[in-house]
C-alpha positions as CSV (number, residue, x, y, z in Angstrom):
1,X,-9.5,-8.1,198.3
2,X,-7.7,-11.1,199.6
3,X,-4.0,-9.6,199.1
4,X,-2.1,-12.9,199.4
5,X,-4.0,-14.3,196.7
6,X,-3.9,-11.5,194.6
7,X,0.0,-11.4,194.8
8,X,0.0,-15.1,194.9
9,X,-2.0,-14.8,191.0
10,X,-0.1,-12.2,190.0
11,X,3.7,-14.0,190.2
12,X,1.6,-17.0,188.1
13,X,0.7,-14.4,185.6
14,X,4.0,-13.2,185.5
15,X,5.5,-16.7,185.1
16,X,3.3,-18.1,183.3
17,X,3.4,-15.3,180.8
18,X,-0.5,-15.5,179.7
19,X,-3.8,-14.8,181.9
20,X,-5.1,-17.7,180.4
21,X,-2.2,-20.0,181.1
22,X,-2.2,-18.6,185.0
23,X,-5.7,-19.5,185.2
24,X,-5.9,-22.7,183.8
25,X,-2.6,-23.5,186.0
26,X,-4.6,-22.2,189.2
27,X,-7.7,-23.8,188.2
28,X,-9.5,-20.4,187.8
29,X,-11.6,-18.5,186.2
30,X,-9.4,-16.3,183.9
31,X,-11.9,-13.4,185.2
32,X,-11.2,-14.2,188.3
33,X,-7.1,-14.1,187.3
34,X,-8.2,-10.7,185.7
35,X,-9.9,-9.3,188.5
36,X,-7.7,-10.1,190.7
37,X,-4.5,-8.4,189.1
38,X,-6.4,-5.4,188.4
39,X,-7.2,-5.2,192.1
40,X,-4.0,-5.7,193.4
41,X,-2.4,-2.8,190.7
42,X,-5.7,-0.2,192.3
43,X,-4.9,-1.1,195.8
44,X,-0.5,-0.5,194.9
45,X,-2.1,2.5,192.3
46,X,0.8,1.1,189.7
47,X,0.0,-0.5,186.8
48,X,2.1,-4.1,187.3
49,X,1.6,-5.8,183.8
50,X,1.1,-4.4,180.2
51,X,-1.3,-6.4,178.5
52,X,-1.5,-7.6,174.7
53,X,-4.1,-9.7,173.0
54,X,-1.4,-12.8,172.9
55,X,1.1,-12.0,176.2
56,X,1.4,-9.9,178.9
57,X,5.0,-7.8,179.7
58,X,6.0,-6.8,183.2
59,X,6.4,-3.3,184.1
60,X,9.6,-2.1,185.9
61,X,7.4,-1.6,188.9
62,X,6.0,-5.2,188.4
63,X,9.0,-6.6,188.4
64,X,10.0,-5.2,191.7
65,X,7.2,-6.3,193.1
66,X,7.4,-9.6,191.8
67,X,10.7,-10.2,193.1
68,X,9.4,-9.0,196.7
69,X,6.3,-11.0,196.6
70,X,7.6,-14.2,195.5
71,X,10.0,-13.9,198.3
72,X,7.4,-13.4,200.8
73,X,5.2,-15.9,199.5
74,X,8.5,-18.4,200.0
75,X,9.1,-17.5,203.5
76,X,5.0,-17.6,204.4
77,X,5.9,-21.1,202.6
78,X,8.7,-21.9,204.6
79,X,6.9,-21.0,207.7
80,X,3.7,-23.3,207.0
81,X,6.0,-26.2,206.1
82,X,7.9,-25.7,208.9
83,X,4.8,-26.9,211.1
84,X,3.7,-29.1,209.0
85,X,7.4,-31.2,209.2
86,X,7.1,-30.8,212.8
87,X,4.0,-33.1,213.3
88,X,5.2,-35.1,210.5
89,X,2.0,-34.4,208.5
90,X,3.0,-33.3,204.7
91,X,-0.1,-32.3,202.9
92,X,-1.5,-29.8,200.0
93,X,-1.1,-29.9,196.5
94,X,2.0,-31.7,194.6
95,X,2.9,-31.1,190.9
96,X,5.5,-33.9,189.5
97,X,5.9,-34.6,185.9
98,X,7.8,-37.5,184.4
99,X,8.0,-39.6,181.4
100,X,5.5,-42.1,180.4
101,X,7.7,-45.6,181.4
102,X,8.6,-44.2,184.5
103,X,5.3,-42.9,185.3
104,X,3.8,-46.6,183.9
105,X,6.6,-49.0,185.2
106,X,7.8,-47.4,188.6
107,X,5.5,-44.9,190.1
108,X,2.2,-45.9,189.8
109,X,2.3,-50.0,190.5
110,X,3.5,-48.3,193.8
111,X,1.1,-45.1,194.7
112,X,-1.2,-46.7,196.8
113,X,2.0,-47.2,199.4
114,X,2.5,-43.4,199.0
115,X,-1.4,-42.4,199.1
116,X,-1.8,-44.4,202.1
117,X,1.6,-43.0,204.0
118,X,0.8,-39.4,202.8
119,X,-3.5,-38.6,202.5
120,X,-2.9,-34.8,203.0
121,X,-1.3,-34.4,199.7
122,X,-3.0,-34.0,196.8
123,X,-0.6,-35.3,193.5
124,X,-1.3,-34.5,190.0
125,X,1.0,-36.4,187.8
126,X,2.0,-35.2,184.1
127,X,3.1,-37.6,181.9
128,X,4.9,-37.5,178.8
129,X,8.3,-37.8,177.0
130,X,8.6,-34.1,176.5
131,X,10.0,-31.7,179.0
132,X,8.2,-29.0,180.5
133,X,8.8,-26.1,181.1
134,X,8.8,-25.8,185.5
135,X,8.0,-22.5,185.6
136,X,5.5,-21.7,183.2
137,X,3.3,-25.1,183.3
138,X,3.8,-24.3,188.0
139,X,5.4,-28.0,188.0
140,X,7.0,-28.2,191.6
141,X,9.3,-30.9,190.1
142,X,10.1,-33.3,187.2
143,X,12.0,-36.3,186.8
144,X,14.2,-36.1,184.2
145,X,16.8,-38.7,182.9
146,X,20.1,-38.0,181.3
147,X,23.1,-35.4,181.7
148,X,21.1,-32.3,182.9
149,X,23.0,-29.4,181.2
150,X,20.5,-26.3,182.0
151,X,22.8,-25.4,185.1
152,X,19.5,-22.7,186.1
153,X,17.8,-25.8,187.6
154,X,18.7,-27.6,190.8
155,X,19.0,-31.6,190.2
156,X,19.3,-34.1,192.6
157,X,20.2,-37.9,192.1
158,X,17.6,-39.8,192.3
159,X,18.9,-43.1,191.0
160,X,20.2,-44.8,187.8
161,X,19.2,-47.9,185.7
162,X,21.0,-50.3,183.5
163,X,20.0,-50.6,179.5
164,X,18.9,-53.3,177.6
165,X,19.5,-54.3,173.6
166,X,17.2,-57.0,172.8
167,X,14.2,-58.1,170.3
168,X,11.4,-60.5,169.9
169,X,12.3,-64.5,169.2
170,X,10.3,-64.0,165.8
171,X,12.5,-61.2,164.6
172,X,16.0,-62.8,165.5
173,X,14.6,-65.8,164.2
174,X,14.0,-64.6,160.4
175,X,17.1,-62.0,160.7
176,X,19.6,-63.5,163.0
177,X,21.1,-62.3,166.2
178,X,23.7,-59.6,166.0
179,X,27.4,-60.2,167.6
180,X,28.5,-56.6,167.1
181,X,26.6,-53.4,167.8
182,X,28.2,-52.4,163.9
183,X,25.6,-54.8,162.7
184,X,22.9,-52.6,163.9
185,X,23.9,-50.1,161.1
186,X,23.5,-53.0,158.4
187,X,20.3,-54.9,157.4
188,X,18.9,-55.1,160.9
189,X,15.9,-53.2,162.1
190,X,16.3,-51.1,164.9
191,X,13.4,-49.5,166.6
192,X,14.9,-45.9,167.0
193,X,13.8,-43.5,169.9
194,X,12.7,-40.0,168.8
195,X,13.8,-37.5,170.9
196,X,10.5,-35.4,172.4
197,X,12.7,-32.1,172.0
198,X,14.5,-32.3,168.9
199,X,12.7,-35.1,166.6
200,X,15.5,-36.9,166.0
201,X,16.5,-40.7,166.6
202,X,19.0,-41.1,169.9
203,X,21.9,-42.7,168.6
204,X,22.3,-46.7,170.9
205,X,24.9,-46.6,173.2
206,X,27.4,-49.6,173.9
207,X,30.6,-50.1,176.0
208,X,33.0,-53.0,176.3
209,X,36.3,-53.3,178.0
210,X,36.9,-49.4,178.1
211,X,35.8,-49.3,173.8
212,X,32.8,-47.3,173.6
213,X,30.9,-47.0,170.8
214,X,27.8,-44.6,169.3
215,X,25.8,-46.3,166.7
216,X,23.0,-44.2,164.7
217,X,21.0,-47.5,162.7
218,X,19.6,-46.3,159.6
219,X,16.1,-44.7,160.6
220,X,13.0,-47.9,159.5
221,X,10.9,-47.3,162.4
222,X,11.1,-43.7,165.0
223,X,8.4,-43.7,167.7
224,X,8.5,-40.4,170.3
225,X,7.1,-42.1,173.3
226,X,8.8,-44.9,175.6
227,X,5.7,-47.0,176.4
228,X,5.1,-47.7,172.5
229,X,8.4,-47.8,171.7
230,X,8.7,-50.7,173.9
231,X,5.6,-52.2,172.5
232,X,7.0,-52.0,169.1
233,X,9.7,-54.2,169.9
234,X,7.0,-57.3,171.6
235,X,5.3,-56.3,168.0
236,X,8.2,-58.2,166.7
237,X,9.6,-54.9,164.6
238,X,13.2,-54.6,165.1
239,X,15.6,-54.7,168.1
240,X,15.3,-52.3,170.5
241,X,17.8,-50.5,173.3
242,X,15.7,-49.9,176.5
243,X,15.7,-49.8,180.2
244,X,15.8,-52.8,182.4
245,X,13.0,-51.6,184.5
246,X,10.9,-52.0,181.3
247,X,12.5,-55.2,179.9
248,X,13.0,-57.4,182.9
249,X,9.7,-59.1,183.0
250,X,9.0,-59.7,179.2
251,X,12.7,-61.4,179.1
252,X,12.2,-63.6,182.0
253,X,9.0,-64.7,180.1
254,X,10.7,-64.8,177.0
255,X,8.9,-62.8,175.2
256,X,12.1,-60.7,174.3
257,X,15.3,-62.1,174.4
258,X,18.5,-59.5,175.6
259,X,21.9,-59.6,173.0
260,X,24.8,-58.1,172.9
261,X,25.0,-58.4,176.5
262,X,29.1,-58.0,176.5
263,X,28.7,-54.3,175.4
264,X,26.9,-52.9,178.3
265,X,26.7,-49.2,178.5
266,X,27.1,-47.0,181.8
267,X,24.0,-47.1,183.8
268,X,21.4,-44.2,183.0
269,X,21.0,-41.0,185.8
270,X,17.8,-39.8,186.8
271,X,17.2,-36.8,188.7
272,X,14.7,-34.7,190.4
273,X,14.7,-31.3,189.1
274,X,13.1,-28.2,190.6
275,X,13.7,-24.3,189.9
276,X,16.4,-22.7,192.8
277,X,13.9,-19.9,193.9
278,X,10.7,-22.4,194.1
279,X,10.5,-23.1,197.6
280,X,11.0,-26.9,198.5
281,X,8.1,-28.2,200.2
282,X,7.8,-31.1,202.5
283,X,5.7,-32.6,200.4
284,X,7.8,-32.4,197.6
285,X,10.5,-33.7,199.8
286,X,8.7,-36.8,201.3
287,X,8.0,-37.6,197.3
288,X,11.9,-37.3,196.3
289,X,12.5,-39.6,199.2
290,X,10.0,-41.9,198.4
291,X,10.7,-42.1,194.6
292,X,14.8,-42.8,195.1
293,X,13.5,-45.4,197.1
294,X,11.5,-46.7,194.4
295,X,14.6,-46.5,192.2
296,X,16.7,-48.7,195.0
297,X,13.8,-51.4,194.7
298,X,14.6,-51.6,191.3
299,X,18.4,-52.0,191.2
């Protein structure tokens, strides 16, 4: 039995909360998964997990041992990746996840920088607009925009972006341009964004001279996912309240034109976010570096 990777299978089991979901996370077998657990609980002679057709629980000796494991496996970590800084040569495998437009407008126009200044590393990049969960999906790190209230996670600053309110000539041409944000809750369509965790619309955001205001349009059109979102706006459906990053080109061609440009909201956080007891690889560094310099570029 190969004891590191048995231990190593074991704390995904145990986070990932399914044999199945370990496996397809390690890109095994889920025999293998199974075999390899079992092994590891003959060689201790305790039984570590208590299995169900749907979940598996952790026994009070499992959960010892996965508490002494996954710190051993953090200091072999910290050990390897202490090398590996020392020649300045980052490599294995990289989990990030991220939203689509950041994924579409920011990180990918500019991988092939990042492939050719880091080949050991091997990235896999989730996208979507709904959050993960770090722990159970084995994501070393998402992106994540917003106020991040779960205070278990560590988030670091990555960089922040301004918003946009605009719409397509067409539209403003047959409805007019608005000169208040109230107008937004009148006759105008407004292209709401769903939120990926609750459903609902996020209310628009605007700020003027220290007046801040929260506007909730009534609810013609919700889409759940930024990249069509933004395309529903070109569509000509409504006005829209975006990111810069994902405006900025379409406006200097004129394909969308920005208003209300007096009642510019606070710029929007993003943050790199990673579990406290997941050991912070170089790799993982290099890529937070990298990315807040994307983020710069973009200011």
């Amino acid at each position: 039995m190969d004891q590191l990777l048995a231990m190593r299978t074991f704390a995904r089991v145990v986070e990932a909360g399914t044999f199945t979901k370990a496996a397809d996370s390690l890109q095994m077998p889920k025999a293998t998964v199974t075999k390899l657990v079992q092994s590891l609980e003959a060689h201790l002679g305790v039984r570590l997990l208590q299995r169900t057709t749907r979940h598996v629980a952790v026994t009070e000796d499992g959960a010892l041992y996965y508490e002494k494991a996954t710190r051993l496996i953090k200091d072999l970590g910290d050990i390897d990746n202490s090398f590996g800084a020392a020649h300045g040569t980052p490599r294995g495998h990289l989990r990030v996840d991220t939203g689509s437009s950041v994924a579409s407008r920011i990180i990918v126009p500019a991988l092939p920088e990042f492939v050719e200044r880091y080949p050991g590393i091997q990235l896999d990049l989730g996208v979507s607009d709904r959050h993960v969960d770090l722990i159970s999906d084995n994501v070393d790190c998402v992106i994540r925009g917003g106020v991040i209230t779960d205070l278990s996670l560590v988030a670091r600053p990555i960089g922040r972006t301004a918003w946009i309110t605009c719409a397509a000539p067409d539209y403003l041409a047959a409805h007019g341009t608005p000169r208040h944000p109230s107008e937004l809750e009148g006759e105008h369509r407004f292209i709401n964004y769903l939120s990926a965790r609750s459903g609902r619309p996020v209310p628009a955001s605007f700020a003027r001279a220290g007046q801040k205001l929260e506007i909730r349009p009534r609810h013609a059109i919700g889409i759940n996912e930024s990249n069509a979102h933004f395309a529903a706006a070109l569509a000509g459906l409504g006005v829209i309240q975006t990111f810069d990053y994902i405006a900025r080109d379409h406006i200097a061609s004129g394909a969308l034109v920005p208003i209300l440009k007096s009642w510019q909201p606070a710029p929007y956080p993003f943050h790199m976010v990673y579990p406290p007891n997941r050991h912070l690889s170089n790799r993982v560094r290099v890529f937070i570096d990298w990315i807040t310099g994307r983020f710069a570029e973009l200011a």
